[in-house]
N, C-alpha and C positions, 0 to 999 in steps of 0.2 A: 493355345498359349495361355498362360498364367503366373501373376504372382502374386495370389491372395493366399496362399500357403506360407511364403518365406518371405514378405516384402524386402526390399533391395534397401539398405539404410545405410546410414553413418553417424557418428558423433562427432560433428560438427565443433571446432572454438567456439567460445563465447564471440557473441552477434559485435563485440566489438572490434575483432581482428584476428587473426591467426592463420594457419593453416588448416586445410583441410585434409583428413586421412581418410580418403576413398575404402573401403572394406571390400567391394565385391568390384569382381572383373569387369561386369558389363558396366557400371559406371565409368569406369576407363575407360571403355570401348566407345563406348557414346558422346563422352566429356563434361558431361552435366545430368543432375537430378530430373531437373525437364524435360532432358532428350529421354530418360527413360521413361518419364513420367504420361508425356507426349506418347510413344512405342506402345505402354500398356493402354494407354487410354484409345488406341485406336481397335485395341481389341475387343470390345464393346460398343453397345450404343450410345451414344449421347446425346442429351440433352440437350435444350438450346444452351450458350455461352459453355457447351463444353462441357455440359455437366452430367456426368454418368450417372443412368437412372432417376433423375430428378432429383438425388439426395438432399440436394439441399432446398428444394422448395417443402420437402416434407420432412425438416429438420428446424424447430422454431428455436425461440427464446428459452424456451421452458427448462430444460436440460442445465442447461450451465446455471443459468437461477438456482436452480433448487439443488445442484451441486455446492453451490456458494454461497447459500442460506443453509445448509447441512453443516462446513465448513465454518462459518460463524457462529454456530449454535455450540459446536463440537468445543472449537477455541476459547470461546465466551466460559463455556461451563469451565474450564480446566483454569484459567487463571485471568481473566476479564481481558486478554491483550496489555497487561502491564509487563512481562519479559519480550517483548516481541516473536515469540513462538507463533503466534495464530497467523500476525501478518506476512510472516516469511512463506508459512505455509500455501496458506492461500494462494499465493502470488506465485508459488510453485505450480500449486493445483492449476491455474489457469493456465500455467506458461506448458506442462505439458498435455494437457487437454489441446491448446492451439497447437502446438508439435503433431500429435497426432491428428486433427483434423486436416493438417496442411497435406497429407501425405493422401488425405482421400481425395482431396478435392483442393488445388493450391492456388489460396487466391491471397497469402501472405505471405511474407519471408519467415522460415521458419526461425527459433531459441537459439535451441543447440542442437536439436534431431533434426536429421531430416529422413525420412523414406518416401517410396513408388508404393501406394497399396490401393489404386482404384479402387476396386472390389471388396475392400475392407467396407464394413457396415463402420457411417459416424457415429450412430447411437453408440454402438458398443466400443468402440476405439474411446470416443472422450469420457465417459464414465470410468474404462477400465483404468483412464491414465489418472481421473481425479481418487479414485481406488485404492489406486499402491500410490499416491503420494500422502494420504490424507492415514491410510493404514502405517505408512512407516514412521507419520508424526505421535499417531496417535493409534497405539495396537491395542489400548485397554478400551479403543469403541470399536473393536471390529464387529460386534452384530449389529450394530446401527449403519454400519458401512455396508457389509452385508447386505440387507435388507436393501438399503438404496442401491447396491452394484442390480440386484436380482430383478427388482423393478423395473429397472433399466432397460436391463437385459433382454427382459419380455416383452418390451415395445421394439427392437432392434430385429432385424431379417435372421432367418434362421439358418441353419448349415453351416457352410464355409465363411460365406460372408462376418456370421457373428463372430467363426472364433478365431480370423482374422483380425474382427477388431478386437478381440480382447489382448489377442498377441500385441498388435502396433500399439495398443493403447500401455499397455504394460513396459514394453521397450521403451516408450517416449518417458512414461515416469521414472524408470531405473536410469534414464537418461541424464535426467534434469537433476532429480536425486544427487546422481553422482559429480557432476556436473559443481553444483552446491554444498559437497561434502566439506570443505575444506574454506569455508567463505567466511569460517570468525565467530558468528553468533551466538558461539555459547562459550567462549573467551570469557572469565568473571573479570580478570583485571584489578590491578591494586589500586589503589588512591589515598592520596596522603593528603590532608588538610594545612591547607598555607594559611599564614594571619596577615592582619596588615588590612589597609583601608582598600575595597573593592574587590578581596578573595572570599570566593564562598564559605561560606561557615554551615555547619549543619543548623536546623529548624527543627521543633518538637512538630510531632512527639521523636521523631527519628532516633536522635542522642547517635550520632555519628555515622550511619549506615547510608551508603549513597548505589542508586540506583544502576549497574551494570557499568559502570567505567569505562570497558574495553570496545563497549558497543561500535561507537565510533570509530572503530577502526576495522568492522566488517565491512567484506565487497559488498558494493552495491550489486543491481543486478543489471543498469542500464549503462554504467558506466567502471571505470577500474579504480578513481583513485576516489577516496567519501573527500579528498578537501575540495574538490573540483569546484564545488561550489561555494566554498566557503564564503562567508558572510564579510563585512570589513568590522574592523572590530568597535566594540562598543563606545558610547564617547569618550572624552578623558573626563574622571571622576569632577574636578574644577571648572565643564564648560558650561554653560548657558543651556545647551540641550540635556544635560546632565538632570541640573537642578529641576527644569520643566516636568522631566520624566518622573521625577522624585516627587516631587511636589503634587505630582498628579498621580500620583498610584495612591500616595501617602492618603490623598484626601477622599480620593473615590473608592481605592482597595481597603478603608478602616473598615474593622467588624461591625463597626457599632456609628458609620458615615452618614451623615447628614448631607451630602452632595451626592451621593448616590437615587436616586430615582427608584421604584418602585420597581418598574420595568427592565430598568437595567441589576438592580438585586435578582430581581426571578432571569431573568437570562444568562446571569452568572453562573445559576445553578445548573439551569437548565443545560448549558456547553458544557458542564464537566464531564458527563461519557464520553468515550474515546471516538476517534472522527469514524474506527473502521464500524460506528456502531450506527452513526449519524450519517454518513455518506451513503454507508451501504445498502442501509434498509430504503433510502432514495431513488440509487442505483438500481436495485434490484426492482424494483418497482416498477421506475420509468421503461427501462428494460424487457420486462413484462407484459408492456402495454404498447411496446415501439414497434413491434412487426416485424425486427430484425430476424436475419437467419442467426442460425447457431454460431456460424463462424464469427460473423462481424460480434455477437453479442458477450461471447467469452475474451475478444481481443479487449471490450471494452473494458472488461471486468480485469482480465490481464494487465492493462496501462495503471486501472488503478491502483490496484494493488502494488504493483513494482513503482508508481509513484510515491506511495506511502513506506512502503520500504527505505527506497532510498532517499526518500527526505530525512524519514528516523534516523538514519546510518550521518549524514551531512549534520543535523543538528545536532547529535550525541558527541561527534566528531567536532564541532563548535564549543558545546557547552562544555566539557572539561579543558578543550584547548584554551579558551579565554578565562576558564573558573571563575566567573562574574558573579559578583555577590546577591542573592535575593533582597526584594525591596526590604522585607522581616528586618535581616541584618543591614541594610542600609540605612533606615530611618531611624533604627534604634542606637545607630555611632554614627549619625549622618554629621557630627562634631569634628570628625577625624576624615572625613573629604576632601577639606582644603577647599571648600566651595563655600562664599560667603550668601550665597541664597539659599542656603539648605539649613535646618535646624533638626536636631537629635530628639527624638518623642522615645525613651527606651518601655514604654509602654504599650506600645502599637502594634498591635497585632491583626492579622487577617483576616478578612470573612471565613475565608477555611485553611486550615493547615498547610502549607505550604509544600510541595512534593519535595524529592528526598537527593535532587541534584541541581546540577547549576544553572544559574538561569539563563544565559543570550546564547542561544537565540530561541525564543519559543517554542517548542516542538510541537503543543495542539496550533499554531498558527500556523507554523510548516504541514503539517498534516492534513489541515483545511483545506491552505492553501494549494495544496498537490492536487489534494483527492475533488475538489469544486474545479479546478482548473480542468484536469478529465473529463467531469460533465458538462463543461460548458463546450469544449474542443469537440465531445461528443454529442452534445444534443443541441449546443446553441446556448448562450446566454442571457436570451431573451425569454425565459420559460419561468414561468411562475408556480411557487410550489411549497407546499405543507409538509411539516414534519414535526414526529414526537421524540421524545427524548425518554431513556431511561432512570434518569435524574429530576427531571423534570419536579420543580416544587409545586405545593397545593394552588389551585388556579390556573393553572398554564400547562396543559396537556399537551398542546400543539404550539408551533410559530409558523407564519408564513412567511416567505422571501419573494421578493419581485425577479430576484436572477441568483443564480448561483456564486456570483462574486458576492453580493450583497452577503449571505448568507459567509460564505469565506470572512467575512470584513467583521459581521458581530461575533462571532466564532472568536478569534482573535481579540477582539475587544472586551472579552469576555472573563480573560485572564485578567486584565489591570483593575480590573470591577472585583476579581477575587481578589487582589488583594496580591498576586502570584512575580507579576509581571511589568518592567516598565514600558511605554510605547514603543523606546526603539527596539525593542527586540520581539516583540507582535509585530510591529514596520517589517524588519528584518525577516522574522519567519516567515510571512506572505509572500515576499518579493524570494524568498531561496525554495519552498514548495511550486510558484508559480511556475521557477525557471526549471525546476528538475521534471515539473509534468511536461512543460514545453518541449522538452530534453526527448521525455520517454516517449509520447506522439510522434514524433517526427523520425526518432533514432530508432526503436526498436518494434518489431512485429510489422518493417511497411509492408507496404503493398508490392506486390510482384511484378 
């Protein structure tokens, strides 16, 4: 008996709901993936906990790493993660990488694939899937992909086995692919500028250009609706917490601020790369050095990435639904608030430029806080840890952090120091990235 020729599959709904459309008869026959899965695996020897051939003790961290280090280097060069291209991607790459591992050995609930391919080599199955996902985002690096498939390749069981996995690993990316065709992300979207006291106005250098509009209204990938989490809305322009926030962005986010600290100027700097740049090279690390198998280590990389995502999609989805003015144009008409604690400076401008859409709720806060909430659910939040920045100003190569929320918390602080952001809406971003990774840990990829 055998089906490392043809594995037995389907494509599955999204892991939120729906039905399922069986494809081949003997899942009928049997009633579940398991029962066939169970059927083929008895056709073999196993391993202790069931595991055919030891695969997974001779399957480390390494693989998905440097899949996901290829994958940031790829997105990085092409446009720094400012359209969100890289992150969707990635977050693909992983989700069918874990699709096809589950089919060799299932110790998770699968995406949206599922298949039987005992016999399928994992080398070659999750390669092939990070592959054709990373090659259909990006076809002008196919020799670099190339070269890394080949690599791969060569460390992977020879014969049937490999091109088994190349088969499953392929099926799970045209899966996921497809799966994802129709989810919104490259929607430009129109936007029209309101006036009036508390609507966003544009920031130089911009002169009217605002950053992807429609974004917020792409699926996420953990959940169906982006308001689900929606934020409560910011203060009313006349409250007490208003003025606070104003008051203190004004004095700490000036260019040229005398309450600012040394430390917190270079930290400012320092958080301005993006979190997939800051988290990841953390991730990838810890990761590296954690002893995990392949499965657990791509789920981890999986959670993050679709936390990041779908924080993007919730906060994009916030910031043009409230179109909340930047502190720039706050402080500069802060006359026209209707708040007798606020005063008008139309000179005040930022430590740095201001990005080019609206501001509540933070998006590097939500982003932090998704993508640190992952590592702490995964590693513990007890864990002490160094990191560099690409931003990074003269003096400050590194920082270190006592736990990963810490880190999450100056992240976030790190915008009102630019000058970008008031506290309630770094508050707000932490607490809406904290609940979406909560969200993605516990809802998507469980355990079996």
């Amino acid at each position: 008996m055998t089906l490392e020729s043809a594995p037995a599959h389907h494509a599955a709904n999204d892991r939120r709901g729906g039905v399922r459309h069986l494809g081949v008869p003997l899942l009928v026959a049997l009633g579940s993936i398991a029962g066939v899965w169970a059927l083929a695996a008895a056709c073999y020897a196993l391993g202790p906990d069931g595991d055919p051939r030891g695969i997974v003790e001779r399957t480390g961290p390494e693989l998905a790493v440097e899949w996901a280090e290829l994958a940031y280097d790829i997105a990085y060069a092409e446009d720094q993660f400012f359209t969100f291209k890289g992150q969707r991607a990635i977050a693909m790459m992983h989700l069918a990488m874990h699709d096809a591992l589950q089919a060799v050995v299932p110790e998770y609930e699968a995406y949206v694939y599922e298949a039987v391919a005992p016999t399928a080599d994992p080398i070659a199955a999750a390669s092939a899937a990070a592959y054709e996902v990373l090659l259909a985002s990006y076809p002008d690096r196919q020799a670099a992909l190339d070269s890394a498939l080949t690599r791969w390749l060569d460390r992977a069981s020879s014969g049937r086995s490999r091109r088994a996995g190349r088969e499953l690993g392929t099926a799970a990316a045209r899966t996921v692919i497809e799966h994802r065709s129709e989810d919104g992300w490259t929607d430009e979207g129109m936007y029209t500028f309101r006036s009036g006291p508390g609507q966003y106005q544009t920031t130089p250098p911009w002169e009217g250009f605002t950053l992807l509009p429609a974004f917020g209204s792409a699926t996420p990938f953990s959940f169906d609706d982006p308001t689900r989490f929606a934020p409560p809305p910011p203060p009313a322009l006349d409250s007490p917490e208003y003025a606070a926030a104003l008051n203190e962005v004004r004095e700490h986010g000036d260019s040229a601020s005398a309450a600012r600290t040394e430390d917190q100027t270079g930290y400012a700097l320092w958080w301005m790369e993006f979190s997939e740049s800051a988290v990841g090279r953390v991730a990838r690390e810890l990761l590296s050095e954690s002893g995990r198998d392949l499965w657990e280590t791509n789920r981890v990389l999986a959670h993050l990435y679709v936390a990041l995502v779908d924080a993007y999609v919730s906060t994009w989805n916030s910031k043009y639904a409230y179109n909340h003015w930047r502190p720039y144009t706050a402080i500069r008409a802060a006359d026209t608030d209707g708040n007798d604690e606020t005063t008008s400076d139309p000179e005040w401008v930022p430590l740095r430029p201001t990005p080019p859409f609206p501001e509540y709720v933070s998006a590097h806060a939500a982003g932090c806080g998704a993508a640190y909430e992952v590592m702490a659910g995964s590693f513990g939040d007890d864990i002490p840890f160094e990191n560099t920045s690409l931003t990074q100003p003269p003096g400050m190569p590194s920082r270190s952090f006592t736990s990963f929320a810490a880190a999450a918390e100056e992240c976030a602080d790190s915008r009102i120091q630019l000058g970008w952001h008031f506290r309630y809406a770094t508050d707000a971003g932490l607490d809406l990235g904290r609940s979406i990774a909560q969200h993605v840990m516990t809802s998507t990829l469980p355990l079996r």
